[in-house]
PDB file as gemmi writes it, atoms N, CA and C in Angstrom:
CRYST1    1.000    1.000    1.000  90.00  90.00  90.00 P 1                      
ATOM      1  N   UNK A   1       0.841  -1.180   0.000  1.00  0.00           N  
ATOM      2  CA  UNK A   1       0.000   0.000   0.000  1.00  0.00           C  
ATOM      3  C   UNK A   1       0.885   1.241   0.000  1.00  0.00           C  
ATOM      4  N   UNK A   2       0.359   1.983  -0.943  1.00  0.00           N  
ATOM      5  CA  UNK A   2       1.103   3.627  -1.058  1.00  0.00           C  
ATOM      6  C   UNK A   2       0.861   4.353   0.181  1.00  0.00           C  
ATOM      7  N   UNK A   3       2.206   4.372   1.408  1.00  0.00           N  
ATOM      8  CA  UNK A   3       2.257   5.493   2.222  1.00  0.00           C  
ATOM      9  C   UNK A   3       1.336   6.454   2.009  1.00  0.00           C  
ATOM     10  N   UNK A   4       0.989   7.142   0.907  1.00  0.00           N  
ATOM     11  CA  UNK A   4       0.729   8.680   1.588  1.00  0.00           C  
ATOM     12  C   UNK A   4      -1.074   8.103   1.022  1.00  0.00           C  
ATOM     13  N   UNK A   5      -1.540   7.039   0.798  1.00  0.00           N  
ATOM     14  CA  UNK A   5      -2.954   7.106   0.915  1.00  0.00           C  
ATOM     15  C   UNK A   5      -3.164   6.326   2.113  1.00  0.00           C  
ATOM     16  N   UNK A   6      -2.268   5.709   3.069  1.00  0.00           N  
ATOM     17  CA  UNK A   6      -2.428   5.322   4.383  1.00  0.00           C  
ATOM     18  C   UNK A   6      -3.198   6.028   5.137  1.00  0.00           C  
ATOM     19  N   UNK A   7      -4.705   5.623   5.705  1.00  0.00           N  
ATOM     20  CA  UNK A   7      -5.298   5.873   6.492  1.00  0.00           C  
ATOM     21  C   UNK A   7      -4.854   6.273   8.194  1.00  0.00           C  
ATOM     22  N   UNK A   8      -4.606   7.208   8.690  1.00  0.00           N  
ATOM     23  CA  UNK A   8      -3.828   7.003  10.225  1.00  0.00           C  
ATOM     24  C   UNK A   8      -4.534   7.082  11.324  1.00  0.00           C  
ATOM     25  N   UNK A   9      -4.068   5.962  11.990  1.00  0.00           N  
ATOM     26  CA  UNK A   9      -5.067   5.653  13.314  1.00  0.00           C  
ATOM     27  C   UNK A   9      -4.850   6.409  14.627  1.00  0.00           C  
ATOM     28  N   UNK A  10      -5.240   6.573  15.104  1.00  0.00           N  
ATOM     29  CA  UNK A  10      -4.746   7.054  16.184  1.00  0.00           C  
ATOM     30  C   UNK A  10      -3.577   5.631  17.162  1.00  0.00           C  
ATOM     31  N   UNK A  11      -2.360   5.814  17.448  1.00  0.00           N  
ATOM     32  CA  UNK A  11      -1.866   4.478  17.838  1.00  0.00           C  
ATOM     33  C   UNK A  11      -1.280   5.435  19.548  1.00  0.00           C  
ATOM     34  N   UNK A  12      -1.927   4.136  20.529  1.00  0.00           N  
ATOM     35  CA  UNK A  12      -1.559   4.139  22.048  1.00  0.00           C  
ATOM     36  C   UNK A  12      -0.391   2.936  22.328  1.00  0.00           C  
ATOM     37  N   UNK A  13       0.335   2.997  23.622  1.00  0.00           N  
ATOM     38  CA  UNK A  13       1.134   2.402  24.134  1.00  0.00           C  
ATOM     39  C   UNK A  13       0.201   1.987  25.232  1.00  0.00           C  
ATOM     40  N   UNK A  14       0.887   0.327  24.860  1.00  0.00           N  
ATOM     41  CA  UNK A  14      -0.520  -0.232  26.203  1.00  0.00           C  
ATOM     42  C   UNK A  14       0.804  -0.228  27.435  1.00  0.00           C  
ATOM     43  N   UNK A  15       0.265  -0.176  29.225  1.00  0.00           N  
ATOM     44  CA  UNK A  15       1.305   0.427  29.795  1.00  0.00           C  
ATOM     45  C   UNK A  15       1.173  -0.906  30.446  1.00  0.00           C  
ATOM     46  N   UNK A  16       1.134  -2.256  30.323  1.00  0.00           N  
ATOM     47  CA  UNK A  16       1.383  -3.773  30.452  1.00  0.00           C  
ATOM     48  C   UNK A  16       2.309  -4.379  29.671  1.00  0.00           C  
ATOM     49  N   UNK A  17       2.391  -4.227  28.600  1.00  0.00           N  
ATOM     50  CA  UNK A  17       3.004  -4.915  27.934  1.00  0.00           C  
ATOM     51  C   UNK A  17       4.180  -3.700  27.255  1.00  0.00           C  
ATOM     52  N   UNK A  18       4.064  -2.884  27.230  1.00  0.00           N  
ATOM     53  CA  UNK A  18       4.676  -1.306  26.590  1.00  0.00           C  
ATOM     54  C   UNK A  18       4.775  -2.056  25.047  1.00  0.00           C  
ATOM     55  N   UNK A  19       3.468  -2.731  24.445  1.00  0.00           N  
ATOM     56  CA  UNK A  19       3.650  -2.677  22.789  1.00  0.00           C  
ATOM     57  C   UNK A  19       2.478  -1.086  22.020  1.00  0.00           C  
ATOM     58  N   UNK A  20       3.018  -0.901  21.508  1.00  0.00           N  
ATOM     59  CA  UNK A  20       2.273   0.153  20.546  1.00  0.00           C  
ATOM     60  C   UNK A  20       1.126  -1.130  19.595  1.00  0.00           C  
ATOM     61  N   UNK A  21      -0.054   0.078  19.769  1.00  0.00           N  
ATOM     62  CA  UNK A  21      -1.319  -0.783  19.337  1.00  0.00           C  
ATOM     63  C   UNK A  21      -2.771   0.333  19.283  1.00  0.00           C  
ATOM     64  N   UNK A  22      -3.517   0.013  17.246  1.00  0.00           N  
ATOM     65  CA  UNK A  22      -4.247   1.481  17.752  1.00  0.00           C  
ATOM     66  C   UNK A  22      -5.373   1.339  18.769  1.00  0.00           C  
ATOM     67  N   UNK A  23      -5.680   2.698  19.043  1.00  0.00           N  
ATOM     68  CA  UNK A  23      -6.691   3.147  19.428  1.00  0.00           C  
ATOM     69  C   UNK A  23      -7.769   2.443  19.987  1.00  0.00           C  
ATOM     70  N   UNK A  24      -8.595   1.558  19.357  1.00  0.00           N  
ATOM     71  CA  UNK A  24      -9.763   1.341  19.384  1.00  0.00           C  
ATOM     72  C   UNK A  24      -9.215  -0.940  19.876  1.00  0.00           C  
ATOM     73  N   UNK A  25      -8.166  -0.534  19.796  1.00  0.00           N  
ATOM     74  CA  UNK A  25      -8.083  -2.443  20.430  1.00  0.00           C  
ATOM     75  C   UNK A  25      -7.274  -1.839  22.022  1.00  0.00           C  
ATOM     76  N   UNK A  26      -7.373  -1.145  22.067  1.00  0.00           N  
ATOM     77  CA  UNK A  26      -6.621  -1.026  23.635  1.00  0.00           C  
ATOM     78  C   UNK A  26      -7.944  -0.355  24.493  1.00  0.00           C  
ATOM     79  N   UNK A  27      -7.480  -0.797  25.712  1.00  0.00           N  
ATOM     80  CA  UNK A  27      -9.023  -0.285  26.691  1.00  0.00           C  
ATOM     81  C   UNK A  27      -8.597   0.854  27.638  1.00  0.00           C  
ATOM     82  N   UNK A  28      -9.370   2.240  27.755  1.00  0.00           N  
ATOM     83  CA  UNK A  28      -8.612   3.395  28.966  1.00  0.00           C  
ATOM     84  C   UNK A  28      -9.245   2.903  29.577  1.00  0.00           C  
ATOM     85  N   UNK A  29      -8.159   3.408  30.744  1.00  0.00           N  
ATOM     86  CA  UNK A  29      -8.193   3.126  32.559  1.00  0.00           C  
ATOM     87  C   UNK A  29      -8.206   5.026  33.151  1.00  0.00           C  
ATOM     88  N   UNK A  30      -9.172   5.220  33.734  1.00  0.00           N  
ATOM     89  CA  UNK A  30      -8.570   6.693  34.340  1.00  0.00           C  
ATOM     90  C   UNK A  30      -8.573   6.874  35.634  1.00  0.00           C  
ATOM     91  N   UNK A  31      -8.080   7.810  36.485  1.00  0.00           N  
ATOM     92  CA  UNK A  31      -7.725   7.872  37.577  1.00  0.00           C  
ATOM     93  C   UNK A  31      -8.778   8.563  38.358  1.00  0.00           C  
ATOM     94  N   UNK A  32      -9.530   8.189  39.091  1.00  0.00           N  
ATOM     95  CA  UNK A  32     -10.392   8.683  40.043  1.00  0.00           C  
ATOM     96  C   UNK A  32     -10.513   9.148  41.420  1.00  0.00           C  
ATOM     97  N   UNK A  33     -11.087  10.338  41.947  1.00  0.00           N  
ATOM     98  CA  UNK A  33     -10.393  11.012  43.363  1.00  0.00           C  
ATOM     99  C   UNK A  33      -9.106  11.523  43.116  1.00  0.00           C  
ATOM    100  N   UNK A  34      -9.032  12.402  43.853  1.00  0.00           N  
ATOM    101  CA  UNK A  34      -7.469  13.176  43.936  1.00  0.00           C  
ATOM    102  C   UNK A  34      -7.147  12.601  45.081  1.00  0.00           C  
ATOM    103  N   UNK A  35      -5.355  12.813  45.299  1.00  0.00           N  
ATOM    104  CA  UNK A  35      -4.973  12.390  46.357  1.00  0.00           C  
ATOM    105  C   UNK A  35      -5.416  13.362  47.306  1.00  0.00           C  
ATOM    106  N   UNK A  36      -5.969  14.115  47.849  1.00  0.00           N  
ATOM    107  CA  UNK A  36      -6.067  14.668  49.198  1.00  0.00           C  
ATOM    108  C   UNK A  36      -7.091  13.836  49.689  1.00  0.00           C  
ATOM    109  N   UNK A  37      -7.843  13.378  48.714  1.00  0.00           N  
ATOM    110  CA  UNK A  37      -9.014  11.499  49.101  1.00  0.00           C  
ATOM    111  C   UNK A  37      -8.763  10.798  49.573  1.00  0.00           C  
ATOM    112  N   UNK A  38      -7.391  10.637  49.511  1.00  0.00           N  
ATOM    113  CA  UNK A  38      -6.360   9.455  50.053  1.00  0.00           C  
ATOM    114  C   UNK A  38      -5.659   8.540  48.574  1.00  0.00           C  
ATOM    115  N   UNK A  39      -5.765   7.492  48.534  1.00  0.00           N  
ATOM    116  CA  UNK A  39      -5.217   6.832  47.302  1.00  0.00           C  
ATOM    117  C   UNK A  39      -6.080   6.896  46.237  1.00  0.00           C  
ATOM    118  N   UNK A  40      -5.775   7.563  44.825  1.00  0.00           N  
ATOM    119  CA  UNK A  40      -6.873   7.489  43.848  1.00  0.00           C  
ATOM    120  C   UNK A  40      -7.606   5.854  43.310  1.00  0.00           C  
ATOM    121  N   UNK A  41      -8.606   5.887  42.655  1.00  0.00           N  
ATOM    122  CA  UNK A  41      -8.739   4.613  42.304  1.00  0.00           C  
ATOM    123  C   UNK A  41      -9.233   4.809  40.973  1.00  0.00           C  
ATOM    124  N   UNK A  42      -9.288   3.847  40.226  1.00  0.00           N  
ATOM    125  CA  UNK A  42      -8.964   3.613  39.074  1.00  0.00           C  
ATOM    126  C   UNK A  42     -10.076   2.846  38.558  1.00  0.00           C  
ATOM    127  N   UNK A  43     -10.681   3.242  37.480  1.00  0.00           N  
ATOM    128  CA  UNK A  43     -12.100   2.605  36.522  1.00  0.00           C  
ATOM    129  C   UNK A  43     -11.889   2.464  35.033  1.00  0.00           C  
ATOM    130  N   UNK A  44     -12.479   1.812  34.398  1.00  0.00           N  
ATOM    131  CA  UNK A  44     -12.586   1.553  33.101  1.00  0.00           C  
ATOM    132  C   UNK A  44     -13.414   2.668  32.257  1.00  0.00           C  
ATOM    133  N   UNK A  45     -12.791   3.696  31.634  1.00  0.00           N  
ATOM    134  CA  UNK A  45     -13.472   4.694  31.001  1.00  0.00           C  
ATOM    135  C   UNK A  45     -14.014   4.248  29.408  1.00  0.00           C  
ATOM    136  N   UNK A  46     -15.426   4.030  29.329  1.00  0.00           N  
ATOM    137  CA  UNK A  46     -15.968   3.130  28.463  1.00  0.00           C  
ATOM    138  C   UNK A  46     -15.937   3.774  27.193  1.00  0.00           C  
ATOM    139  N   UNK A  47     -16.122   4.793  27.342  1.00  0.00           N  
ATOM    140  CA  UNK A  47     -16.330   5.803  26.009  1.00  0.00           C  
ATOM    141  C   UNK A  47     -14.714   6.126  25.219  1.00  0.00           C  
ATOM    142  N   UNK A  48     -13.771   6.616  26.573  1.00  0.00           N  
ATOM    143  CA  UNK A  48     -12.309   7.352  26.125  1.00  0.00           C  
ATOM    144  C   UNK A  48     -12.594   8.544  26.237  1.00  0.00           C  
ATOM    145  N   UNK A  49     -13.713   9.086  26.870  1.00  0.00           N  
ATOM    146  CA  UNK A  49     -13.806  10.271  26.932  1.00  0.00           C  
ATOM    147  C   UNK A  49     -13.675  11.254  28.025  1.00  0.00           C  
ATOM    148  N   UNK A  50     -13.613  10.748  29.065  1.00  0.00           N  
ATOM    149  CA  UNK A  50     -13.606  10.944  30.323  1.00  0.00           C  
ATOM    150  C   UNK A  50     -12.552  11.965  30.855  1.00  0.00           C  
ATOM    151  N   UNK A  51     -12.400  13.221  31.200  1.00  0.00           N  
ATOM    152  CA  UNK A  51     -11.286  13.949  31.128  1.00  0.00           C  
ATOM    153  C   UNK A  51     -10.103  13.732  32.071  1.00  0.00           C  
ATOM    154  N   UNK A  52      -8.941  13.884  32.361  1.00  0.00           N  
ATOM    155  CA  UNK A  52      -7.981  13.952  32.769  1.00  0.00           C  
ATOM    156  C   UNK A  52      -7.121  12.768  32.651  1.00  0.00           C  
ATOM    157  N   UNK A  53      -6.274  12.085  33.009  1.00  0.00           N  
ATOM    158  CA  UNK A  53      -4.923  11.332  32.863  1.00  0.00           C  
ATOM    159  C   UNK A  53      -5.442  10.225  32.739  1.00  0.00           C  
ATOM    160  N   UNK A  54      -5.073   9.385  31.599  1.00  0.00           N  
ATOM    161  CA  UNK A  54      -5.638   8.220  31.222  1.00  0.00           C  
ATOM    162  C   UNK A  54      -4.621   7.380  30.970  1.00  0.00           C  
ATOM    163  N   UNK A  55      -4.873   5.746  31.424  1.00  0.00           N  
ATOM    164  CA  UNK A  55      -3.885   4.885  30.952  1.00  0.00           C  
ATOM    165  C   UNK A  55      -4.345   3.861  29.638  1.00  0.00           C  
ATOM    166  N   UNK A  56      -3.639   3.103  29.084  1.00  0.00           N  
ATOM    167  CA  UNK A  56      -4.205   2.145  27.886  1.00  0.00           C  
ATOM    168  C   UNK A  56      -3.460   1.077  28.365  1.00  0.00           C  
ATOM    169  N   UNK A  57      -4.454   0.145  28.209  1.00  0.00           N  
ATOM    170  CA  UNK A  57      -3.878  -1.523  28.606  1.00  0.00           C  
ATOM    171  C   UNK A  57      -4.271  -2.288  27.149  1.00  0.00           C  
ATOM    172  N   UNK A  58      -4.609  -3.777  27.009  1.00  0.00           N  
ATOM    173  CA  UNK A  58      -5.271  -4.144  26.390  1.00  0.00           C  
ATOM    174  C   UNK A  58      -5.762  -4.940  26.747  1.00  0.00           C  
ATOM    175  N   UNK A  59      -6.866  -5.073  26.218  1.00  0.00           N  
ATOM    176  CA  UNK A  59      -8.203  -5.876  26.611  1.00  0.00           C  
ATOM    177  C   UNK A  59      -7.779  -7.344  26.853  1.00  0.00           C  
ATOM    178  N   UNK A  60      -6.845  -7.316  27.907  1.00  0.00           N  
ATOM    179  CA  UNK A  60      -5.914  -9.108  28.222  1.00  0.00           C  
ATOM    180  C   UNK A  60      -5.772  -8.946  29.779  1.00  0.00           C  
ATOM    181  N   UNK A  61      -6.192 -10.268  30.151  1.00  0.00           N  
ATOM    182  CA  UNK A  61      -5.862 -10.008  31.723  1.00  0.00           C  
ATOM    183  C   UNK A  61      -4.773 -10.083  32.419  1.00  0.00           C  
ATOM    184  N   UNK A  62      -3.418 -10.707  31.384  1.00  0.00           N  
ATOM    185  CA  UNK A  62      -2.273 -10.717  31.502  1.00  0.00           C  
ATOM    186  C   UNK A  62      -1.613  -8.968  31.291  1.00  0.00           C  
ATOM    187  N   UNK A  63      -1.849  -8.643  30.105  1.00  0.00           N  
ATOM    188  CA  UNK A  63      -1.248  -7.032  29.975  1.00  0.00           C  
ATOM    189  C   UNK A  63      -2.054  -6.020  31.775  1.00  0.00           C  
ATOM    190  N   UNK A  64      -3.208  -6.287  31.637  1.00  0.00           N  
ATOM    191  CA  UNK A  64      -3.507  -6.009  33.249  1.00  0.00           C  
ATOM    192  C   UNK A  64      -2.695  -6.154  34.448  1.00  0.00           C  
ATOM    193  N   UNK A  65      -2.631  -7.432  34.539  1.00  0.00           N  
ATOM    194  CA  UNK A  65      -1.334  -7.341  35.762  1.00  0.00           C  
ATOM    195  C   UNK A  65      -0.194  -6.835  35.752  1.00  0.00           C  
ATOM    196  N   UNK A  66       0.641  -7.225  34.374  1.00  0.00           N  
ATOM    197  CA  UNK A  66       1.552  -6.619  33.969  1.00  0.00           C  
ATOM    198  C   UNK A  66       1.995  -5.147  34.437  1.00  0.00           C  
ATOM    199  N   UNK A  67       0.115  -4.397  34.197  1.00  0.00           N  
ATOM    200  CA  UNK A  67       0.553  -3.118  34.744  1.00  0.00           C  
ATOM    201  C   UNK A  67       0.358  -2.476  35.830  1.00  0.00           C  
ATOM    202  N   UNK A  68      -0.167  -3.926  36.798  1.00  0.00           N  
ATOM    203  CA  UNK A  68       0.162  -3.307  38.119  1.00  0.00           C  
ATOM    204  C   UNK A  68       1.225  -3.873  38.681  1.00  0.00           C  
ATOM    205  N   UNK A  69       1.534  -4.951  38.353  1.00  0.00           N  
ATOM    206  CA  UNK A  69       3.461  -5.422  38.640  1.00  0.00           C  
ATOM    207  C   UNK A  69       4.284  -4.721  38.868  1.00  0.00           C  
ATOM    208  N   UNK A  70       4.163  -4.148  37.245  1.00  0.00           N  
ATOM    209  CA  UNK A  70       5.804  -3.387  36.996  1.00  0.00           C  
ATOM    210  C   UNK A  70       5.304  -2.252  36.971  1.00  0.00           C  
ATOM    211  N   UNK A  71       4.158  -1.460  37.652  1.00  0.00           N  
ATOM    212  CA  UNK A  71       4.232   0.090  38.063  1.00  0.00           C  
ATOM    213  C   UNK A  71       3.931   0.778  37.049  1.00  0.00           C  
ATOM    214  N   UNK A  72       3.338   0.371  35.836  1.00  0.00           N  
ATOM    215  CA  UNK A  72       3.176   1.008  34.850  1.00  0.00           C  
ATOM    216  C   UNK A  72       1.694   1.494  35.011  1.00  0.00           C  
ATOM    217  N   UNK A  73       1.188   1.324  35.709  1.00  0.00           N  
ATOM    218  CA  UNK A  73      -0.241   2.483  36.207  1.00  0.00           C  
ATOM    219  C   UNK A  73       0.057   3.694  37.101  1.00  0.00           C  
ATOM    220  N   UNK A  74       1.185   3.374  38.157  1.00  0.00           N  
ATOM    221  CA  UNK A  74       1.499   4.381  39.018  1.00  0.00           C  
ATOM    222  C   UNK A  74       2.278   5.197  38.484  1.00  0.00           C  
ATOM    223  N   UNK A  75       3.007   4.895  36.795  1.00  0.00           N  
ATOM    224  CA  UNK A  75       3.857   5.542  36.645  1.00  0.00           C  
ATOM    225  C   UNK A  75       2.986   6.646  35.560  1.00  0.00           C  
ATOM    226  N   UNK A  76       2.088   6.245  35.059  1.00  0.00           N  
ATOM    227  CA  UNK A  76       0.903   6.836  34.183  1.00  0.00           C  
ATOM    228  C   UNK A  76       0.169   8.173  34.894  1.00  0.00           C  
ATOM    229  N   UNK A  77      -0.025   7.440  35.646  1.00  0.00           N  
ATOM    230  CA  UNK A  77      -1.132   8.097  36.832  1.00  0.00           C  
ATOM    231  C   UNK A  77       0.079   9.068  37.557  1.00  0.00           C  
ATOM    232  N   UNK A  78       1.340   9.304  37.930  1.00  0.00           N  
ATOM    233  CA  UNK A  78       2.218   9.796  38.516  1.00  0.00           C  
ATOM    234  C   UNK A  78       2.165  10.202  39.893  1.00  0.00           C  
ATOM    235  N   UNK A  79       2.026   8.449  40.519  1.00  0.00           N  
ATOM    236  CA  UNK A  79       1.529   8.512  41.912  1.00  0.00           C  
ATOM    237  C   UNK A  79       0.827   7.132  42.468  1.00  0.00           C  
ATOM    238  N   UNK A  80       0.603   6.598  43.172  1.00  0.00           N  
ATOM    239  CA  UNK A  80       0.235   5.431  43.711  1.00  0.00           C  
ATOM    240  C   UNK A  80      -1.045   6.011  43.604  1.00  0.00           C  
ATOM    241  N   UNK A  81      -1.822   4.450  42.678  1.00  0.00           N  
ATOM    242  CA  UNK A  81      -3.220   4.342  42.459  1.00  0.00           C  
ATOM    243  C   UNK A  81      -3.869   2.853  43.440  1.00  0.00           C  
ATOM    244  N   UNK A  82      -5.280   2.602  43.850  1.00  0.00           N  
ATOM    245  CA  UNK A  82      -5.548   1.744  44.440  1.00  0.00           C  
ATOM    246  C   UNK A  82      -6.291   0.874  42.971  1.00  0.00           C  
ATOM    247  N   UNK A  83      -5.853  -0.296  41.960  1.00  0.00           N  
ATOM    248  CA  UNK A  83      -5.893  -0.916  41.699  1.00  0.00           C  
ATOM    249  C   UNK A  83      -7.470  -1.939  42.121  1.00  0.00           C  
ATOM    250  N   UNK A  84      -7.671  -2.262  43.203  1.00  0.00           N  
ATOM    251  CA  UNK A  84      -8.571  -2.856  43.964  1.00  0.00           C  
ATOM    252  C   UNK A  84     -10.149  -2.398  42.743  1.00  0.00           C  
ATOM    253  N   UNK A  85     -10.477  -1.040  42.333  1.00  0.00           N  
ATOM    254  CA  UNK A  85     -11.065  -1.159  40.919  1.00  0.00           C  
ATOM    255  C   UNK A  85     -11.243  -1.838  40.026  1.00  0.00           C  
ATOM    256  N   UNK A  86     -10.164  -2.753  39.598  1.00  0.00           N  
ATOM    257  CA  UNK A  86     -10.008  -3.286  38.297  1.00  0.00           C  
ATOM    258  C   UNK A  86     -10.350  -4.826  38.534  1.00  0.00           C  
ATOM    259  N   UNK A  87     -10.338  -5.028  39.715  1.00  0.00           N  
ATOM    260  CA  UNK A  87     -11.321  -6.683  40.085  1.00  0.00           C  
ATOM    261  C   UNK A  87     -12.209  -7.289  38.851  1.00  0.00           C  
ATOM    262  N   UNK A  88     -13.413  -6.134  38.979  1.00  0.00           N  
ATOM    263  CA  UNK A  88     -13.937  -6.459  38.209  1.00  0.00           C  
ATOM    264  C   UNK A  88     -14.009  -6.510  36.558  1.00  0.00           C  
ATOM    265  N   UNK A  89     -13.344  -5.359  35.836  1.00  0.00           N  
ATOM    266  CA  UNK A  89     -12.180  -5.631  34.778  1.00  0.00           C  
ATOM    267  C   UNK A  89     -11.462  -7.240  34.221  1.00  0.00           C  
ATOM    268  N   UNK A  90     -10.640  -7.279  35.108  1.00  0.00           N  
ATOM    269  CA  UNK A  90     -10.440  -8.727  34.785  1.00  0.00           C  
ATOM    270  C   UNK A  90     -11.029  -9.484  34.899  1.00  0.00           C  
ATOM    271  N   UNK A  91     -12.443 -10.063  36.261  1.00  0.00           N  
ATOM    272  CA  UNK A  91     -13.311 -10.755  36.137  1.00  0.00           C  
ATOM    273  C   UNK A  91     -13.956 -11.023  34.218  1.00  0.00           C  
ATOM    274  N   UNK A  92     -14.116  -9.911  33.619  1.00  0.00           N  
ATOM    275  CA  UNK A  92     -14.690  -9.669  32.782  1.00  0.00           C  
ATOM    276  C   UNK A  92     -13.430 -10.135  31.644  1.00  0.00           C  
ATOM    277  N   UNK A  93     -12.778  -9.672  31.615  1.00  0.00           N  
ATOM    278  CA  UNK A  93     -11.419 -10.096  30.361  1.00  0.00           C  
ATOM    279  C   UNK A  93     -11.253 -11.305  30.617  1.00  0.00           C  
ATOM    280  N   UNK A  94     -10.915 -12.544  31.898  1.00  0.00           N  
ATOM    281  CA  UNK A  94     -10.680 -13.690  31.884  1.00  0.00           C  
ATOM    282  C   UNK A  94     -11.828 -14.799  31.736  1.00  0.00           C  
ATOM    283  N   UNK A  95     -13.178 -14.389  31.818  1.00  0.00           N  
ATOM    284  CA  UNK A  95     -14.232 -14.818  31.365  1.00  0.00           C  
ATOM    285  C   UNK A  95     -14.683 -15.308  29.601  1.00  0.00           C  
ATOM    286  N   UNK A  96     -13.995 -13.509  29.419  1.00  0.00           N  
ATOM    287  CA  UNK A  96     -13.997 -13.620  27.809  1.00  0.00           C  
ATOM    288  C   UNK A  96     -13.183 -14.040  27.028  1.00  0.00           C  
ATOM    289  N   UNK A  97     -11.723 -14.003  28.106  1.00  0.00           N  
ATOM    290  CA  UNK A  97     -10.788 -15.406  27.400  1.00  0.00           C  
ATOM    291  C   UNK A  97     -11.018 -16.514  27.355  1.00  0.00           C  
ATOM    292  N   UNK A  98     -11.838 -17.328  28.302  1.00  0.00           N  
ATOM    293  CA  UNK A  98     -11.984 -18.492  28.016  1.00  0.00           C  
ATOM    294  C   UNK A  98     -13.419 -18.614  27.407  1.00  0.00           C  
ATOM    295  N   UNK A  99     -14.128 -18.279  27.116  1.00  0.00           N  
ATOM    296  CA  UNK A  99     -15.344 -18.017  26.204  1.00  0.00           C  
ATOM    297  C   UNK A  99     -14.395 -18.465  25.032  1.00  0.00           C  
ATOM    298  N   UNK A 100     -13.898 -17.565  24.663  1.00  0.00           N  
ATOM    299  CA  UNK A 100     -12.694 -17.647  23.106  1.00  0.00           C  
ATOM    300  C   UNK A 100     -12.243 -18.754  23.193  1.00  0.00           C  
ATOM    301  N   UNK A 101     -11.559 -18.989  24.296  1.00  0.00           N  
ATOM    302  CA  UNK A 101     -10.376 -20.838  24.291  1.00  0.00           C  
ATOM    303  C   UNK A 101     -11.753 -21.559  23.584  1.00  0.00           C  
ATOM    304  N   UNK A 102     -12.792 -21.470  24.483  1.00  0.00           N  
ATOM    305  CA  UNK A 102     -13.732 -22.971  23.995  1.00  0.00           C  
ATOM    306  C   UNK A 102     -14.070 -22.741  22.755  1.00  0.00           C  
ATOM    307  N   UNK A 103     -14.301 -22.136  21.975  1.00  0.00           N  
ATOM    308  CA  UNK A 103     -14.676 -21.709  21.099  1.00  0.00           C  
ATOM    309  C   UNK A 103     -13.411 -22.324  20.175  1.00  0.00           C  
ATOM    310  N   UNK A 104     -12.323 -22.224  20.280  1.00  0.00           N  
ATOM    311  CA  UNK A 104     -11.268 -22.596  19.221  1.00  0.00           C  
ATOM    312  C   UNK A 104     -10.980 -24.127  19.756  1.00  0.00           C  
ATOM    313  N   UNK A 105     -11.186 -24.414  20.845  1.00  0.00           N  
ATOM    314  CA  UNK A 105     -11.007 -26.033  20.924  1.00  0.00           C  
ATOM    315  C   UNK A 105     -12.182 -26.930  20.686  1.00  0.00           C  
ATOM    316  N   UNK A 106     -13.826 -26.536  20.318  1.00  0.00           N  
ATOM    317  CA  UNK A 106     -14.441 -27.372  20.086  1.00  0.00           C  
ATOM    318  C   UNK A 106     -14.652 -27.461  18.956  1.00  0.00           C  
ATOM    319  N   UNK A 107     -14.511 -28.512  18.318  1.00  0.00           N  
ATOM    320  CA  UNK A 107     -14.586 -28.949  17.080  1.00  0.00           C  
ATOM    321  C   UNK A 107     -16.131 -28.566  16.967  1.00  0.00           C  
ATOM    322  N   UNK A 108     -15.836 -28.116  15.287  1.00  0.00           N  
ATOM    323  CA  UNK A 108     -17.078 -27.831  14.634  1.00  0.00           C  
ATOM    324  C   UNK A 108     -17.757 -28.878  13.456  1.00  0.00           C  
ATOM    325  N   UNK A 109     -19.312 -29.337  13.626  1.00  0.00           N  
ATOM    326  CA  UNK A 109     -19.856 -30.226  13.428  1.00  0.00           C  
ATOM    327  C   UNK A 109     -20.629 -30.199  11.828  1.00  0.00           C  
ATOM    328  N   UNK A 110     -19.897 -29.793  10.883  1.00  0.00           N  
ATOM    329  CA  UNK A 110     -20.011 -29.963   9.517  1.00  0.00           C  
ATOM    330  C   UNK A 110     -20.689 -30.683   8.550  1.00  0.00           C  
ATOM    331  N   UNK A 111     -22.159 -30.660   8.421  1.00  0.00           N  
ATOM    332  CA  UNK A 111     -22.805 -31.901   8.004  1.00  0.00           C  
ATOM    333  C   UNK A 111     -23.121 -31.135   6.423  1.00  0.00           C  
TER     334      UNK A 111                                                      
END                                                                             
């Protein structure tokens, strides 16, 4: 494809895995409460619209941990976030991973 009729996406850095990936396959996380609240906490902003400091993961429950492991939410957020939010997040991503597994391991019945 000819460069200059390349369509351009908007492309985010997911902060789990630190791969570049566009827009619309990565999921924002934003930071909720200020610290004078005590520890901010952290929600799934459904739209991307939601104003102030936003992180991008991807929709994997592995890139998730990833970015509370290695600090790549606190380092987003620039400040210790309470995580304890995203429970339900992954409830939801590791559900829909294995939805998918069964789906590619059951043989399909071709008559």
């Amino acid at each position: 494809m000819d460069p200059r009729t390349e369509t351009l996406r908007p492309e985010r850095t997911c902060v789990g895995c630190r791969e570049k990936a566009a827009r619309d396959q990565l999921v924002r996380l934003v930071r909720v409460g200020s610290p004078e609240d005590g520890v901010p906490r952290i929600r799934v902003d459904e739209r991307s619209t939601a104003p102030g400091r936003g992180a991008w993961v991807h929709p994997d429950a592995r890139c998730l941990d990833l970015a509370v492991t290695r600090g790549g939410l606190a380092r987003s957020f620039r400040g210790p976030v309470d995580a304890g939010g995203l429970d339900e997040l992954r409830r939801r991503l590791e559900a829909s991973e294995s939805t998918t597994q069964k789906r590619v391991e059951e043989p399909m019945d071709i008559r």
